[in-house]
N, C-alpha and C positions, 0 to 999 in steps of 0.2 A: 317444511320451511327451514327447519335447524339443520338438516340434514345439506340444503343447497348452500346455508352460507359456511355452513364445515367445508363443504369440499370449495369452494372459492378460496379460501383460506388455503387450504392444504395446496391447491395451486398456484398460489399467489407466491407462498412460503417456499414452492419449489422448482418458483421461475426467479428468485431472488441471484440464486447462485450463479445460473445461467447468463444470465447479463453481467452480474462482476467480471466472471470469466471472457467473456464477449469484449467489457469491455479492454481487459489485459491484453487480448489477442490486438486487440486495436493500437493498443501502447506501443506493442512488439513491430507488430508492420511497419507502424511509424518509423518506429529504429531502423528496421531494416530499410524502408524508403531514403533519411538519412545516409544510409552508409549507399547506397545505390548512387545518391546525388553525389556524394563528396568523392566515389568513384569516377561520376559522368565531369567535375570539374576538375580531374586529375589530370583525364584522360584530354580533355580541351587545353588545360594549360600545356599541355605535351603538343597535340597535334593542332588545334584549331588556331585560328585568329583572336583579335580581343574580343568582337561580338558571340565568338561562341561561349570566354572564356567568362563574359559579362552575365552572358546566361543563364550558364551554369551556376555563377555566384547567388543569381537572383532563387534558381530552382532550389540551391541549400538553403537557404534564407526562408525560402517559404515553406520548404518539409520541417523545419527544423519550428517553423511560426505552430506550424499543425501539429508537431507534435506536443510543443507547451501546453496548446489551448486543451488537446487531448488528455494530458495529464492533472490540468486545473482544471476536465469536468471529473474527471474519474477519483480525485482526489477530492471535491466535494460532494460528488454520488455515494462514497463509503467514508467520508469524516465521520458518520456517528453510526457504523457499525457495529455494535458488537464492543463496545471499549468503555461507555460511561456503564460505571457500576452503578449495583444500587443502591446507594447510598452521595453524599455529595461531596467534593473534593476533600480530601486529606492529606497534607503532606507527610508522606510516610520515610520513616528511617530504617538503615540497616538494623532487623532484630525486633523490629514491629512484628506482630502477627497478627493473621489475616484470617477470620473464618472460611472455610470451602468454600461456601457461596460466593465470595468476594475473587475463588480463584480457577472457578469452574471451566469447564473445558468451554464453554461459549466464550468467555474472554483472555485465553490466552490463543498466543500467538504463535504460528511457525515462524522458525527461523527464516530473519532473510539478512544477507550480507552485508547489505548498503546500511542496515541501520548501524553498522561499525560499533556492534555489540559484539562477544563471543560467543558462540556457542552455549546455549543451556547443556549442563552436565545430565549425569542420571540424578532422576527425579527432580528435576530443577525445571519451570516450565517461566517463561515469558507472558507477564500479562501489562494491558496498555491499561494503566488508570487516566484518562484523560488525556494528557500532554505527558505525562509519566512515563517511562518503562520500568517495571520491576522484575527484578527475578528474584523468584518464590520457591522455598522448599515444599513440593508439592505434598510431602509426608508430613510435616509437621507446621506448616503456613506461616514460617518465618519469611521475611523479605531477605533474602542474601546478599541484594544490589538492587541499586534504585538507581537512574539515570535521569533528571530533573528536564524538566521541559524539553524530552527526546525527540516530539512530533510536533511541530512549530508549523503550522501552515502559514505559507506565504503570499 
């Protein structure tokens, strides 16, 4: 009996990632769908009539509709992944230090551009406390930079 819901578990745990992924590739299409439409009403404003060029308007309008909705599921499917620590809000300053635990490789984050952060240095890693971003000297669990309600969902 231990044995079947171990492995449910372990499958459960390793269809988690699969779907986040799944759903990114979904995000990605969409963009690409967008640039395909704002193509197809270029191309109408060039050669077509107003009906084709109305069209067109309506086809960007509704890829662009898809992609919203896409992004507000995908964006409340992983709101609490991985980010609330174990412990309960804290508002932390430059020079706070941080147990390991609080900055474990489950809760930091790879870099990504849009959050209009820099680059983590060496040894420097990205973790989301909440609505937080910090960056953390991951050798000695000082906070280097904090960025106050970075993740604001809309």
């Amino acid at each position: 009996m231990k044995s079947k819901i171990l492995t449910a578990g372990l499958i459960a745990a390793m269809m988690v990632p699969a779907v986040a992924q799944a759903q990114t590739r979904e995000l990605a299409r969409d963009r690409q769908d967008i640039r395909q439409e704002q193509r197809d009403l270029n191309q109408a404003k060039r050669y077509g009539d107003r009906h084709d060029v109305r069209d067109a308007h309506r086809d960007v309008r509704d890829a662009k509709r898809e992609y919203r909705e896409d992004k507000r599921d995908w964006r409340r499917d992983n709101r609490y992944q991985n980010w609330r620590a174990p412990f309960s809000y804290h508002r932390f300053a430059v020079g706070n230090s941080l147990r390991s635990t609080y900055y474990a490789p489950t809760y930091r984050l790879n870099y990504d551009a849009r959050w209009g952060a820099p680059k983590a240095g060496r040894n420097l890693a990205y973790v989301r406390h909440y609505n937080d971003l910090l960056l953390v000297n991951v050798r000695t669990g000082k906070v280097v930079r904090v960025y106050y309600n970075h993740f604001r969902w809309r």
